[in-house]
DRENVEX-803754 format. One record per residue (C-alpha): residue number from 1; residue in three letters; x, y, z. Coordinates in Angstrom, 1 decimal, decimal comma. Layout:
// DRENVEX-803754
<node NUM; Ala; <X; Y; Z>> ...
//
This chain:
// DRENVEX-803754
<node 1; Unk; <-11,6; 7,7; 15,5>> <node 2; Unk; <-11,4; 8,1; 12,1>> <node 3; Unk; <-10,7; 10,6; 9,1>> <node 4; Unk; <-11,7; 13,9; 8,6>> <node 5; Unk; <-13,3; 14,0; 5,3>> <node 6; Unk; <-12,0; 16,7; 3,0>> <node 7; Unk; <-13,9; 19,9; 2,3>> <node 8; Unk; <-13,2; 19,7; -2,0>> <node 9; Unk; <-15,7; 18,8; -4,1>> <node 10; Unk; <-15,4; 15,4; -5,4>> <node 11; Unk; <-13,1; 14,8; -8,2>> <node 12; Unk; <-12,8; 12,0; -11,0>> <node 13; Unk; <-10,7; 9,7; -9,7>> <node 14; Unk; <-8,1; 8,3; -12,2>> <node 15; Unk; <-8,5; 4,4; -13,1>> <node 16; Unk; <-6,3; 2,1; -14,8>> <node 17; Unk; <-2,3; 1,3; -14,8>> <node 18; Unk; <0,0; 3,4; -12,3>> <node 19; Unk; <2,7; 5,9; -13,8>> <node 20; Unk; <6,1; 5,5; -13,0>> <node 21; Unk; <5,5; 9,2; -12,0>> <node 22; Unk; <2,7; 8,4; -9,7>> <node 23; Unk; <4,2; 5,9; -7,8>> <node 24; Unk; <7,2; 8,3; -7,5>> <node 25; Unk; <4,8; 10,6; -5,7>> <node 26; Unk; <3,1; 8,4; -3,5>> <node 27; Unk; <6,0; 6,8; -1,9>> <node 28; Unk; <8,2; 10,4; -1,6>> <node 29; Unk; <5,0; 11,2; -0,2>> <node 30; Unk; <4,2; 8,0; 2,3>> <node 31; Unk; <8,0; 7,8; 3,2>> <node 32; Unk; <8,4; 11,5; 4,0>> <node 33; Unk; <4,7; 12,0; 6,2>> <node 34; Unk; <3,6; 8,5; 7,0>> <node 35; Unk; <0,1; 7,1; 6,1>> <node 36; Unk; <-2,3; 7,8; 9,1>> <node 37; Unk; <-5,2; 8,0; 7,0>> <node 38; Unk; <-5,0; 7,0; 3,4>> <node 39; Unk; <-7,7; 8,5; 2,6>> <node 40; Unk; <-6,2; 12,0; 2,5>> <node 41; Unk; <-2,9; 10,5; 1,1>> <node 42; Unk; <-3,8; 11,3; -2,4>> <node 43; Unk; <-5,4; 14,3; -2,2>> <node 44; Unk; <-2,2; 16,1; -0,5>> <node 45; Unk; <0,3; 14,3; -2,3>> <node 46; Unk; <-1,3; 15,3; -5,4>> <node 47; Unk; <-2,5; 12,1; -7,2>> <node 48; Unk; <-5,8; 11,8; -8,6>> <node 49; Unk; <-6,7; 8,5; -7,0>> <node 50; Unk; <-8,8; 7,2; -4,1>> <node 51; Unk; <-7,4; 6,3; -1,1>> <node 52; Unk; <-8,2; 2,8; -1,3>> <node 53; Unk; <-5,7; 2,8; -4,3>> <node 54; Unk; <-3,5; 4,2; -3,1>> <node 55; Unk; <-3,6; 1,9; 0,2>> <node 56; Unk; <-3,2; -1,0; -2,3>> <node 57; Unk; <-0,6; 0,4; -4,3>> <node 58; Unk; <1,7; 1,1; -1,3>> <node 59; Unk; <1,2; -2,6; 0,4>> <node 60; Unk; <1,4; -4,7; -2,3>> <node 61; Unk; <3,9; -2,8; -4,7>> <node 62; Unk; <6,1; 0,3; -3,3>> <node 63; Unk; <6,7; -0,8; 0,8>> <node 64; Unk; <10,0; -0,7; 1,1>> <node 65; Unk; <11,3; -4,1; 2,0>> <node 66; Unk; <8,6; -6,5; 0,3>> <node 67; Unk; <9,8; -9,3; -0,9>> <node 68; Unk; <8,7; -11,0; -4,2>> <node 69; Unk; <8,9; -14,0; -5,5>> <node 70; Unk; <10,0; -18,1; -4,3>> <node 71; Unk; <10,2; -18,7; -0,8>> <node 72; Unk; <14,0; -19,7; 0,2>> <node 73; Unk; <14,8; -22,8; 1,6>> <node 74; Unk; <14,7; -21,8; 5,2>> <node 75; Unk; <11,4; -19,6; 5,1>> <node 76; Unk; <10,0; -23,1; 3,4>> <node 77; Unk; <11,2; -25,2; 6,3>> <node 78; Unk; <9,3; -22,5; 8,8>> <node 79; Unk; <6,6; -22,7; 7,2>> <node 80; Unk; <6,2; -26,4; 7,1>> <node 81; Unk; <7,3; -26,4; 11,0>> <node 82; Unk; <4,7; -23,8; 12,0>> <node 83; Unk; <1,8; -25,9; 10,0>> <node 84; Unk; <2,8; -29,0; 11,9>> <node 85; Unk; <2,6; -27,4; 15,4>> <node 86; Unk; <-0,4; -25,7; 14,8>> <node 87; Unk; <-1,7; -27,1; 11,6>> <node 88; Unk; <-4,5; -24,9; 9,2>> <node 89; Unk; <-5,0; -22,1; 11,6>> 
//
């Protein structure tokens, strides 16, 4: 399995800091028709970045629901249980 590689010639893909504009388009575009292979998500959703970019972008700054910053006390205490049952794992 895998994903079809696209037909275009290869473009210059776009380095650097994300526009508030490009992250608008990528997640309209990941919420609206999923992510089943990232590495046509930029190319149809019209962003002039690799797939691996936009992969990163999604998981670590747009997903709805991520949670940043301190643990709370109870996610601390779950933690600290789980390592004592089954320690560095």
């Amino acid at each position: 399995m895998g994903c079809k590689s696209s037909e275009k010639p290869k473009l210059k893909h776009k380095k650097g800091l994300w526009s508030p504009e490009e992250d608008q388009r990528l997640r309209n575009y990941v919420l609206k028709h999923g992510h089943a292979c990232w590495s046509s998500v930029p190319i149809n959703a019209g962003l002039q970045r690799n797939g691996k970019s936009c992969r990163l972008r999604w998981i670590n700054y747009l997903r709805p629901g991520l949670k940043r910053g301190m643990f709370t006390i109870l996610e601390e205490e779950t933690i600290m249980a789980l390592h004592c049952m089954l320690g560095n794992k």
